[in-house]
C-alpha positions, -999 to 999 in steps of 0.1 A, spaced: -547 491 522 -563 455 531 -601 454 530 -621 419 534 -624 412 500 -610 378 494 -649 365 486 -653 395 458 -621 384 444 -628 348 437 -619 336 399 -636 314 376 -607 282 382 -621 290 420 -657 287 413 -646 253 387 -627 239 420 -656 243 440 -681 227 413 -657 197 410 -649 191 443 -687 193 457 -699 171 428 -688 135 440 -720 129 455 -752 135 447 -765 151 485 -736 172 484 -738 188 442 -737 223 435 -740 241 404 -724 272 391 -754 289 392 -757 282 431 -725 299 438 -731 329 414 -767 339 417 -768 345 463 -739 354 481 -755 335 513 -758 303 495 -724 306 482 -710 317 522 -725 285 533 -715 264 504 -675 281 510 -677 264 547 -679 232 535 -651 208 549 -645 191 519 -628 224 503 -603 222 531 -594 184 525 -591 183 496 -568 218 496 -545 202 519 -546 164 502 -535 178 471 -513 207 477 -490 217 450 -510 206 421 -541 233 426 -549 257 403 -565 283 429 -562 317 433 -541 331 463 -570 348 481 -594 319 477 -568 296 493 -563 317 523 -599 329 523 -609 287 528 -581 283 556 -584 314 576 -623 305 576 -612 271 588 -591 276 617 -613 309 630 -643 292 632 -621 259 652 -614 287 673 -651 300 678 -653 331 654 -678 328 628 -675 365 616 -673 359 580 -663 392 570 -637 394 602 -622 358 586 -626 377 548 -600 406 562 -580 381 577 -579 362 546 -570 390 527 -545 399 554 -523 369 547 -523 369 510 -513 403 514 -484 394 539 -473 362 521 -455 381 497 -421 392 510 -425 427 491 -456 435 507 -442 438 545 -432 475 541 -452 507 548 -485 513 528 -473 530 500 -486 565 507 -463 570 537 -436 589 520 -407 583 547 -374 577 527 -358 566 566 -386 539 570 -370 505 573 -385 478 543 -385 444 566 -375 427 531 -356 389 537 -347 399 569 -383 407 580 -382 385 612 -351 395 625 -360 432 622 -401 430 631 -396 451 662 -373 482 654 -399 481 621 -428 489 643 -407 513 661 -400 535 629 -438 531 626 -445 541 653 -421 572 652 -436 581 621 -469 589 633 -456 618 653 -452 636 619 -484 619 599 -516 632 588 -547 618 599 -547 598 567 -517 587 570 -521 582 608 -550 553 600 -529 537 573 -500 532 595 -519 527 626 -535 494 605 -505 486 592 -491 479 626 -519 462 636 -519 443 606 -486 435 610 -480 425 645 -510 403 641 -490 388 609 -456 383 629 -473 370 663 -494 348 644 -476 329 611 -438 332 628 -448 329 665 -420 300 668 -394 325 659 -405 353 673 -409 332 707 -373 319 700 -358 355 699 -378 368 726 -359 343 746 -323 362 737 -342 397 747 -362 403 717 -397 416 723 -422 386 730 -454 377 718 -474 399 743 -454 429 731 -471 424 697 -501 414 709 -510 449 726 -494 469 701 -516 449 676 -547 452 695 -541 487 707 -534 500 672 -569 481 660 -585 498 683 -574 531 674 -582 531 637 -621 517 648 -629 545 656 -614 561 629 -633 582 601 -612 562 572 -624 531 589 -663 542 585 -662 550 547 -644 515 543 -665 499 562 -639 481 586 -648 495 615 -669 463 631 -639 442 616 -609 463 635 -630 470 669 -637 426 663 -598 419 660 -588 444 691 -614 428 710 -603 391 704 -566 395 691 -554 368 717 -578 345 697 -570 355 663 -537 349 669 -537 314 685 -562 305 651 -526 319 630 -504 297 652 -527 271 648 -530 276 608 -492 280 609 -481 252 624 -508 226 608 -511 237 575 -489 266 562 -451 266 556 -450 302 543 -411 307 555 -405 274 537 -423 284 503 -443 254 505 -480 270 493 -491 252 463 -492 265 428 -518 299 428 -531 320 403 -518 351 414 
């Protein structure tokens, strides 16, 4: 299950990448102690644009973990798109460091469903009859089960729509489903699992009713992140410490 904990998972080479990058001038210096001892000094410190240039000036050669890479872009292209939830751009963060890794786009792990389709290589080709066995499946679920999957979809649709938007529009041209077809199964499905008891004890409920309400902009943010400054169907991220 994703949660928005991209910010809790920070490592120490994250915290030194920080510190080194913030230190060429005096005015804009901060000390280990400033990003450890208050988590609102070290939110405002994470916004700082320098973090972002110097990511994408020197990708390949950084030694930064996976979720404070796409913790530091999400954060960046949501707030160029006027949403300065931090914990909203946390789960998305989350969400595609999650979904970056091939093995990963397949039903949450508790849904025992031997007939459910793994989207594996092919994941782009197959996106919509995935959500359809999805979707079938929560005929038979429990309620647990019913929140994981109804997030997954979300989760997922917002994924597809968002980092593969190109392809997804080029397939929807030869009678695929388009990207409105995701976009209200995504923001239906977020809506859903607000409300949802699960969603309470994890504390997710402000984040999923946020993403159903402004899904449209959350996704142009992706396609925005996607075509600027990811290649994930290329392999192009730099080197992470996973």
């Amino acid at each position: 299950m994703i949660r928005a904990n991209c910010r809790a998972r920070f490592t120490a080479a994250d915290f030194d990448f920080i510190v080194r990058t913030l230190a060429r001038s005096r005015g804009d210096s901060v000390s280990l102690v400033d990003l450890l001892s208050d988590s609102e000094t070290r939110d405002s410190i994470l916004d700082h644009p320098r973090l972002v240039e110097t990511i994408l000036s020197n990708a390949g050669h950084l030694h930064i973990s996976s979720q404070f890479y796409f913790y530091v872009l999400a954060r960046y292209v949501l707030q160029q798109a006027g949403i300065g939830d931090r914990k909203l751009c946390d789960y998305v963060g989350s969400l595609l460091e999650t979904f970056s890794r091939a093995n990963q786009l397949q039903t949450p792990d508790k849904i025992d469903n031997p007939e459910m389709i793994g989207a594996g290589e092919g994941f782009r080709s197959r996106a919509h009859e995935y959500i359809s066995d999805m979707l079938i499946a929560l005929t038979r679920a429990t309620p647990e089960q019913t929140f994981l999957l109804r997030a997954h979809v979300g989760n997922y649709s917002l994924f597809i729509s968002g980092i593969f938007h190109e392809n997804t529009h080029r397939r929807s041209l030869r009678g695929a489903p388009d990207i409105e077809f995701y976009e209200q199964v995504g923001r239906t499905n977020y809506q859903l699992v607000a409300s949802h008891e699960t969603a309470r004890r994890c504390e997710l409920t402000d984040v999923f009713a946020g993403l159903a309400d402004r899904f449209h902009d959350v996704r142009l943010a992706l396609n925005d992140l996607s075509d600027r400054l990811l290649h994930l169907d290329e392999d192009a991220r730099p080197s992470l410490l996973l």
